[in-house]
N, C-alpha and C positions, 0 to 999 in steps of 0.2 A: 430394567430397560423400559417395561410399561410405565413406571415412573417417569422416565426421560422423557418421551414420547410424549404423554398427555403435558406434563410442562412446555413444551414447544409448539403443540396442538393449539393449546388456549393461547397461543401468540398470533397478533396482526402484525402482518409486515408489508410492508412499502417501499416502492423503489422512484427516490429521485435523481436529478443529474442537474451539475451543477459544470461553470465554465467558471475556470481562473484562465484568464487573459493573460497576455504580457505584460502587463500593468502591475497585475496582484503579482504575480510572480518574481517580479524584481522586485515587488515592495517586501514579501516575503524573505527573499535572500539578503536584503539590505538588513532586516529587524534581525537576521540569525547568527550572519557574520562575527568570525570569532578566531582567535590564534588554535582554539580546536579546530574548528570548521572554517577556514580562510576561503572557502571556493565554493558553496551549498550549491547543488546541484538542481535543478526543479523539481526532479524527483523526490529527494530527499526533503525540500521545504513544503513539498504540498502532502508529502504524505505523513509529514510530522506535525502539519496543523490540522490535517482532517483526523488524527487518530487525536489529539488533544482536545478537539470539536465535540468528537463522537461520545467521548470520553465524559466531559464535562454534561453530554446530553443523558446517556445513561447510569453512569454510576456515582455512587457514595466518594466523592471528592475525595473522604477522608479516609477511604480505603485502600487496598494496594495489594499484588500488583493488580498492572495491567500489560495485556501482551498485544503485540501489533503482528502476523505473520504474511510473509510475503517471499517468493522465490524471484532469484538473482541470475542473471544470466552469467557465466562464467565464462564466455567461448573468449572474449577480446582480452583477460585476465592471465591468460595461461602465456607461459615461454615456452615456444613460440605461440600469438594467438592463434587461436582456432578459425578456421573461416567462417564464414557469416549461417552459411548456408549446412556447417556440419552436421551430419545426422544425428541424432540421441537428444536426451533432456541434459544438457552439458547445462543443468543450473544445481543453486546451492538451494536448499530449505531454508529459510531464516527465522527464528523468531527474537524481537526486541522484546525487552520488557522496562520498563517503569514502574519503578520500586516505588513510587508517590506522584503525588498530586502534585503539579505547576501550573503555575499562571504563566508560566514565560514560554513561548513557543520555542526559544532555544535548547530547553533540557530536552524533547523531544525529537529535536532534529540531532542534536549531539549521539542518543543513544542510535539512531538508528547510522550516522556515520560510522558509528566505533563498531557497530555490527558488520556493516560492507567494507569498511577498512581491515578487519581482522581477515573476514574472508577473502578479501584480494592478495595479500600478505600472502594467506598459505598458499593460495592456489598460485599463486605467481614461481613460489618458488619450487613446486613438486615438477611431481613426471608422472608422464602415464600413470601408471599401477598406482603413484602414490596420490594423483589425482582425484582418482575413483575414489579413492580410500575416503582422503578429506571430504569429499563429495558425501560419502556412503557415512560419516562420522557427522555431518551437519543434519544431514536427515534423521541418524539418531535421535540427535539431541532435541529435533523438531518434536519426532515420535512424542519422547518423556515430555514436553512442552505441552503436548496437548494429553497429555494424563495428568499433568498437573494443571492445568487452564480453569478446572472446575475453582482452583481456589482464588483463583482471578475474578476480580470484579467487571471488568471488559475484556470482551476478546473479539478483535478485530483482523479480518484478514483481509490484503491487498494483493490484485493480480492487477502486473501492468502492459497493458498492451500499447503504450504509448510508443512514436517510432517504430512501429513495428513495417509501415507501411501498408494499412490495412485501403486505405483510400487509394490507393494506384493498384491494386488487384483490379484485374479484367481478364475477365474469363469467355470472352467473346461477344457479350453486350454491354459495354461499358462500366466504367469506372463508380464505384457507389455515389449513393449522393449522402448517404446519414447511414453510418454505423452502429450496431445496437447490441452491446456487450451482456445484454442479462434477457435473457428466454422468461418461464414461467417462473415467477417467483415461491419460495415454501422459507416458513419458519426456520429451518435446519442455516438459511441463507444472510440471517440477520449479523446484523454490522459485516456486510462483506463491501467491498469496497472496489471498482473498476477504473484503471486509468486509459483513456484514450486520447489522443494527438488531438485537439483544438485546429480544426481544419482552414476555419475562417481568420485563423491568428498570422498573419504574414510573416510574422517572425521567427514563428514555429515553435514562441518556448512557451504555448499555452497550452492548458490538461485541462480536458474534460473528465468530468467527475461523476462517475453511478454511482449512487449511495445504496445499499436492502438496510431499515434500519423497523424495529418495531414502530408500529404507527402514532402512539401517541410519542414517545423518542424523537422521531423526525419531526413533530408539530414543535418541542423544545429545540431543536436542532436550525428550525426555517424561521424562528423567532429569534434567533443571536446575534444583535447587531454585531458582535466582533467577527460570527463568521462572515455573514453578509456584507460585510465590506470590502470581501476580498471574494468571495464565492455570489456567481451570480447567476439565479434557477432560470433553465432551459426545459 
C-alpha cells in the first residue's frame, strides 16, 4: 500500500474542459455509423473518442488492455420504466474494455454499445428481485474489473451528468450561470473524465468535457490536432 500511495504522490494532475458542440458531434456520429451501431448516440461517440484520445496520450499504443468505466442509468430500461425521479441508485457499473490498440474511433464506440446494449437486454427483461440481482451481478463484475485494472495500461473512468438538468436547479436565487463538476483535484483522480450539457449549444446535443489527466499527459493530449478538431478548450 505504501508502495501505491508514493507512486501516485509523485503524480501532477490537471484538470481541463473542453466543449464538443453540435458540429463535432454530428461529425462524430457520421465517422461511426455502422450496421453494428446504425443510431450512435452522443454519449456514446464522445465518450469513445475521449477514451481513444486519452489513450493514445498516455499509454504504450502497443499494449492492451485498456478499460473505460462508467455507470448507466437503468430507471427508463426497465418493463415498466422506472420514473424519472425514483429513489435508489437504479444504475448499472459498467466496465468496457479494449483488447488493443485502434486508430479508428469506431472499435471504441462499437465496444461501448455492445456494453449498454447487453445491459439493456437484461434489465429490460427481468423483474424486481431479478432486477437487483442483474444490477448486484454488474457491480460484481465491476468489482473484479478493477482488481484486474492494475494489468491495464489505461484506465479511464467516466461520470456523466449530462441532461441531468443541472442548469434549471433554483433553489431560491436563481438559475446557475457555469456548472463546475470537479472540486479539489488529487492523483488518485487521473484520467477521470466528467460529461456536462453544453449550455450555450441551442440544439442541446453538445457535451462539455472535464478531463484530471497527469500534467505532462494533458500537454500531449491539448497538442493533438485530431483531438482538437473536434474538442474545443474552455
Amino acid at each position: 500500500m505504501e508502495k501505491f500511495l508514493l507512486r501516485f504522490n509523485c503524480i501532477k494532475v490537471v484538470c481541463r474542459s473542453f466543449i464538443f458542440d453540435n458540429k463535432a458531434v454530428k461529425s462524430l456520429k457520421a465517422e461511426v455509423v455502422s450496421e453494428t451501431v446504425p443510431n450512435p448516440t452522443s454519449f456514446q461517440v464522445v465518450a469513445g473518442f475521449v477514451w481513444q484520445q486519452i489513450m493514445a496520450a498516455t499509454s504504450d499504443k502497443q499494449s492492451a488492455p485498456t478499460i473505460l468505466a462508467f455507470g448507466a442509468n437503468v430507471r427508463a430500461k426497465t418493463s415498466p420504466p422506472l420514473p424519472k425521479a425514483a429513489v435508489g441508485n437504479a444504475t448499472a457499473s459498467l466496465l468496457v474494455v479494449a483488447e488493443k490498440w485502434d486508430e479508428q474511433l469506431p472499435y471504441y464506440v462499437k465496444q461501448i454499445h455492445a456494453t449498454l446494449s447487453t445491459v439493456s437486454e437484461k434489465v429490460k427483461t427481468m423483474q424486481s428481485k431479478e432486477t437487483a440481482e442483474t444490477l448486484l451481478a454488474a457491480r460484481n463484475t465491476r468489482l473484479q474489473g478493477f482488481g484486474n485494472a492494475k494489468k491495464a495500461t489505461c484506465y479511464a473512468h467516466l461520470s456523466s451528468w449530462s441532461k441531468l438538468g443541472l442548469y434549471d436547479v433554483d433553489f431560491g436565487f436563481g438559475k446557475p450561470t457555469k456548472v463546475i463538476p470537479i472540486g479539489p483535484i488529487h492523483p488518485f483522480q487521473r484520467n477521470s473524465i466528467k460529461f456536462l450539457e453544453y449550455r450555450d449549444d441551442s440544439n442541446g446535443d453538445g457535451i462539455e468535457v472535464w478531463l484530471v489527466m497527469e500534467e505532462k499527459e494533458m500537454q500531449i493530449l491539448e497538442a493533438e490536432t485530431n483531438f482538437l478538431e473536434y474538442a474545443l478548450p474552455s
